[in-house]
C-alpha positions as CSV (number, residue, x, y, z in Angstrom):
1,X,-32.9,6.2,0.3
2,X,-36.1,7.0,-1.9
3,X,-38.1,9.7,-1.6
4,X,-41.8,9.4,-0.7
5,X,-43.7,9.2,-3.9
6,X,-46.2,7.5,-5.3
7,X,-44.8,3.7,-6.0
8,X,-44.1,3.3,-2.3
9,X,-47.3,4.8,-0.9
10,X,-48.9,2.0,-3.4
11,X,-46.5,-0.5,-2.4
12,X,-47.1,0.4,1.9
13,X,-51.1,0.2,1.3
14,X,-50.5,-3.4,-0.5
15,X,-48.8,-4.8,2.7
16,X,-51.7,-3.4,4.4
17,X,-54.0,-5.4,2.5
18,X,-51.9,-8.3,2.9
19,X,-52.2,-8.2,6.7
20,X,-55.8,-8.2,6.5
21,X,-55.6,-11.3,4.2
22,X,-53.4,-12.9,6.7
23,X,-56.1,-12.1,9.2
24,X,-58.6,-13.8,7.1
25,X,-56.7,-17.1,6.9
26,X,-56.2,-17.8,10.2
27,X,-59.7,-18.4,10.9
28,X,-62.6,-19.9,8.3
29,X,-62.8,-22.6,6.6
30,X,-61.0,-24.5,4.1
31,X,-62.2,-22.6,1.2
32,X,-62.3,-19.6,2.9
33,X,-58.7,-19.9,3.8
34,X,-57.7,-21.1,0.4
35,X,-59.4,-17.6,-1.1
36,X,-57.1,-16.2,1.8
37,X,-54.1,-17.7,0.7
38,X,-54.3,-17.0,-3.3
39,X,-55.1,-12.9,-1.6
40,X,-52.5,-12.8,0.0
41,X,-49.8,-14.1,-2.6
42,X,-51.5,-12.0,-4.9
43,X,-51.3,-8.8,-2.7
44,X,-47.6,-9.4,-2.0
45,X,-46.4,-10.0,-5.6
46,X,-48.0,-7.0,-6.3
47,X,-46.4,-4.7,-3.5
48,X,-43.0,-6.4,-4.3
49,X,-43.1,-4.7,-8.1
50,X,-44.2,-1.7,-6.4
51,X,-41.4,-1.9,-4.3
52,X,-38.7,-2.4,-6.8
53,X,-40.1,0.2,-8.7
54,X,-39.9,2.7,-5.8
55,X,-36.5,2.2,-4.8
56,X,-35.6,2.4,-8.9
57,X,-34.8,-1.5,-9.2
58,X,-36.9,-2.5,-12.2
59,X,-34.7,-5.9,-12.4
60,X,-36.2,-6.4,-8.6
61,X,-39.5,-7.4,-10.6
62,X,-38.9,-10.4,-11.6
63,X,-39.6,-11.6,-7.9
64,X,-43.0,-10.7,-7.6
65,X,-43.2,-12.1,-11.4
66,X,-42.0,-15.5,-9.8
67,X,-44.1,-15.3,-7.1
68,X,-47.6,-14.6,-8.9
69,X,-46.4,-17.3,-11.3
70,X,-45.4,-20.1,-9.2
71,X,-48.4,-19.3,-6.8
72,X,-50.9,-20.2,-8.7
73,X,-49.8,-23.5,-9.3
74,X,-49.0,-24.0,-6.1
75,X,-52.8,-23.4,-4.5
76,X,-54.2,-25.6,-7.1
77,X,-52.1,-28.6,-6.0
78,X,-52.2,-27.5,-2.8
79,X,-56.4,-27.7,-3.3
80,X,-55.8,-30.9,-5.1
81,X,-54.5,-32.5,-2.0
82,X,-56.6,-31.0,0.7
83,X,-59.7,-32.1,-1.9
84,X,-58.5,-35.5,-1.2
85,X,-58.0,-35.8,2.4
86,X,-60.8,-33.5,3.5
């Protein structure tokens, strides 16, 4: 079990952040929500490095590397489509 220290302080105030993005996009509008959603992936990849680097698994990284990677691409064909049936 891992000590208290910095990494997982940082990593415990990301995931607050991410519940008040997820607050965000359940209500607003499209765009709003779409801001929501790129916030909240954002904020988790983060506090997923943080994480593996608070419990001393650096290879655990790669995760939240995927994640921020993958969504970006993701939200813009995700806009792409809700641009053409909204």
């Amino acid at each position: 079990m891992a000590h208290l220290n910095g990494w997982l302080f940082a990593a415990d105030a990301m995931m607050v952040l991410v519940l008040f993005a997820l607050a965000g996009l359940l209500s607003g509008t499209s765009v709003r929500r779409m801001v929501a959603l790129q916030l909240v992936t954002f904020f988790g990849a983060v506090a997923m490095m943080l994480y593996a680097f608070a419990f001393a698994r650096p290879d655990f990284a790669d995760l939240g590397l995927a994640l921020a990677l993958l969504s970006f691409g993701g939200s813009l064909a995700f806009a792409h489509v809700l641009e053409r049936w909204l």
